[in-house]
C-alpha positions as CSV (number, residue, x, y, z in Angstrom):
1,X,-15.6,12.9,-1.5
2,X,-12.3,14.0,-3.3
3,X,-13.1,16.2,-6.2
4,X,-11.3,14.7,-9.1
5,X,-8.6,17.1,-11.0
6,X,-10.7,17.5,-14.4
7,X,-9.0,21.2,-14.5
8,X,-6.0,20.4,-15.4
9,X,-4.6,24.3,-14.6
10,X,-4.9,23.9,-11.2
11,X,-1.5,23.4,-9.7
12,X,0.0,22.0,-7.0
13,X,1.9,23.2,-4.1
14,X,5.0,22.0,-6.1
15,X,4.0,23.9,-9.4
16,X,2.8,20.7,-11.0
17,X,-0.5,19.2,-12.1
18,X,-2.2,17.1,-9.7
19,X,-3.6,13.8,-10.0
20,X,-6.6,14.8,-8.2
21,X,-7.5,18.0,-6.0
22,X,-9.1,17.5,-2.6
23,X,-11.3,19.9,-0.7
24,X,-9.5,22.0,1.9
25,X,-12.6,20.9,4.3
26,X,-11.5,17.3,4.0
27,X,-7.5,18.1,5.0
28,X,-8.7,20.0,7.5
29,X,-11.2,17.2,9.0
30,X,-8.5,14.7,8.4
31,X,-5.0,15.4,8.3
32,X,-4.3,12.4,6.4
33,X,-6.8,13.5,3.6
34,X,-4.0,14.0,0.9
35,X,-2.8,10.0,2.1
36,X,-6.1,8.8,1.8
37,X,-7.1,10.3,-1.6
38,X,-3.6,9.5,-3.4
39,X,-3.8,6.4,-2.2
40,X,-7.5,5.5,-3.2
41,X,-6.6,7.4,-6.6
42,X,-3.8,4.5,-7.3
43,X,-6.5,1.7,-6.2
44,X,-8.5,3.2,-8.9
45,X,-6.1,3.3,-11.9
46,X,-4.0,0.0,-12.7
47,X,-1.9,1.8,-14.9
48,X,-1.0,4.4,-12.3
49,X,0.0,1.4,-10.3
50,X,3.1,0.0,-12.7
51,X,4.4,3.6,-13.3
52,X,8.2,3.4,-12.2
53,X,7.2,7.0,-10.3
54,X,4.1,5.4,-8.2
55,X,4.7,1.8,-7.8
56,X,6.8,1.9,-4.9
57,X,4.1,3.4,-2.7
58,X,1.6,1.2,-4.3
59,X,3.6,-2.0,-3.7
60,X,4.3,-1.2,0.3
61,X,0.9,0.4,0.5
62,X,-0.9,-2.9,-0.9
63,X,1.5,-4.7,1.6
64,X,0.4,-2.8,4.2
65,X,-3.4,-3.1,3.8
66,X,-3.2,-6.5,2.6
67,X,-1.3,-8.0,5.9
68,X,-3.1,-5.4,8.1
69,X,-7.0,-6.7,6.6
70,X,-5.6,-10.4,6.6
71,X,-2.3,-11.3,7.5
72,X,0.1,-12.5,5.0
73,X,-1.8,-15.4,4.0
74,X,-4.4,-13.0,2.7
75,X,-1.1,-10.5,0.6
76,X,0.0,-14.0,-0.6
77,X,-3.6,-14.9,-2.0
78,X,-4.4,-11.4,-3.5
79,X,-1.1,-10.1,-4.8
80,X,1.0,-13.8,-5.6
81,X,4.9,-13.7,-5.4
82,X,5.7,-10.8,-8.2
83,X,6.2,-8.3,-7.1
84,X,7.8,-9.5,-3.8
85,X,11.1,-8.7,-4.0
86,X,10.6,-4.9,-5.3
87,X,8.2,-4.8,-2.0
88,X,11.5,-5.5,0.1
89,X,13.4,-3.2,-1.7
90,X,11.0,-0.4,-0.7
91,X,10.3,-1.4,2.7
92,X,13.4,-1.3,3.4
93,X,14.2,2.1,2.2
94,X,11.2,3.6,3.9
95,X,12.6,1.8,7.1
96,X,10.1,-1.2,7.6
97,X,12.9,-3.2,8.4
98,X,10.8,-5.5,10.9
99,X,8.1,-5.8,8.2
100,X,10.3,-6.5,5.8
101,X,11.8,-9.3,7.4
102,X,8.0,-10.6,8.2
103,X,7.8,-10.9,4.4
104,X,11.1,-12.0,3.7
105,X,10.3,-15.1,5.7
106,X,6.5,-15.6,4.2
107,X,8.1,-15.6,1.0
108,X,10.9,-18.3,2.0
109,X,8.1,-20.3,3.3
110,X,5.8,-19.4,0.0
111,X,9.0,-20.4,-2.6
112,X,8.7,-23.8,-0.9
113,X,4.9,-24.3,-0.6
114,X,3.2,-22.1,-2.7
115,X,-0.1,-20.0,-1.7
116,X,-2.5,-21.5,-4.2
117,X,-5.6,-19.3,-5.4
118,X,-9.2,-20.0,-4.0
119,X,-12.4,-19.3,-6.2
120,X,-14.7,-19.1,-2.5
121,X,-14.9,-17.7,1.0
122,X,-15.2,-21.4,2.3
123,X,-12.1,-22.7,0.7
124,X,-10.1,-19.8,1.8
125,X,-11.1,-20.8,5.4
126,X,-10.0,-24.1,4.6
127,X,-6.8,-23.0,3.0
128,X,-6.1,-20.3,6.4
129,X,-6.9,-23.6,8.5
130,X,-4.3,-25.7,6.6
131,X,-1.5,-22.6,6.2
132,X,-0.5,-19.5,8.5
133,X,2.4,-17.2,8.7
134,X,1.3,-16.6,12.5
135,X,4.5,-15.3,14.2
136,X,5.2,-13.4,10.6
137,X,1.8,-11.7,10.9
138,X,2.6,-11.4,15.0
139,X,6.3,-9.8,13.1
140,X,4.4,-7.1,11.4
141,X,1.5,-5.9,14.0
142,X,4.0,-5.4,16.3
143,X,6.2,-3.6,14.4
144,X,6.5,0.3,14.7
145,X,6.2,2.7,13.7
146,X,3.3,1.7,11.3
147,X,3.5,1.3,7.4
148,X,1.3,3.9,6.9
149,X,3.4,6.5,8.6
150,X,6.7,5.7,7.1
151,X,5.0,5.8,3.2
152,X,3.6,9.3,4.5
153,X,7.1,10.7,5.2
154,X,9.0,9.0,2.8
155,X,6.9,9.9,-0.5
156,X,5.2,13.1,1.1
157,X,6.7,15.0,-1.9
158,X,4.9,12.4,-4.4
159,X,1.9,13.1,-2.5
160,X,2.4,16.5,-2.8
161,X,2.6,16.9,-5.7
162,X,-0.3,14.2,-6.8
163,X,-2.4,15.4,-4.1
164,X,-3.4,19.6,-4.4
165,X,-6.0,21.2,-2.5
166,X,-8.6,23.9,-3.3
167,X,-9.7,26.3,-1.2
């Protein structure tokens, strides 16, 4: 488990002070450790989430784990229309291009028949029975690379520098 940065005078590898501080056993049992716990850290704090300096990850990331649990049915139901459009914006500069298109067209479809919320685990099976973005969802598992890898290069300075690691 990550050790939370409650010392705030620990420093990062870029000088600055972390959001949290991993142990060095974790990066070196996983080298996706810093990934893992920067992301988990934003799951955990809303307010990290709207920051203009985290939400882009946050947005693609949420994409990402959304369609990959669920399809885009299940993004749609969770995370509504909002923040769409800023989604794009960064999946195309991280260079999910297919992806991107994959939502560009769910949302097309979503502007003209909206994805309406669901209070229980039978009426979402009802609602996946009567809606699908199938050959969207077919769009995005077939894309590569993954989601995950292009957030890890394009914002492995943020996670740098949100991420440090003690010895």
């Amino acid at each position: 488990m990550s050790i939370l940065a409650k010392n705030f005078s620990r420093r990062t590898s870029r000088g600055g002070t972390p959001l949290i501080v991993i142990a060095k056993s974790e990066l070196d049992a996983d080298e996706r450790a810093r990934f893992w716990a920067f992301a988990l850290h934003l799951a955990e704090h809303r307010k990290l989430q709207k920051q203009k300096k985290y939400q882009p990850f946050w947005l693609a990331h949420q994409y990402d784990v959304q369609v990959s649990n669920g399809g885009h049915l299940q993004y749609f139901h969770n995370c509504g229309m909002e923040g769409v459009g800023a989604t794009l914006s960064i999946l195309a500069q991280i260079g999910a291009r297919t992806q991107a298109v994959a939502l560009a067209q769910c949302w097309d479809l979503a502007k003209r028949t909206p994805v309406h919320n669901v209070s229980s685990l039978e009426e979402y099976s009802a609602l996946a029975q009567e809606r699908s973005f199938d050959e969207q969802d077919d769009m995005y598992f077939a894309a590569s690379p993954p989601i995950q890898t292009l957030l890890e290069a394009y914002f492995e300075s943020l996670i740098a520098e949100s991420v440090a690691v003690d010895d």
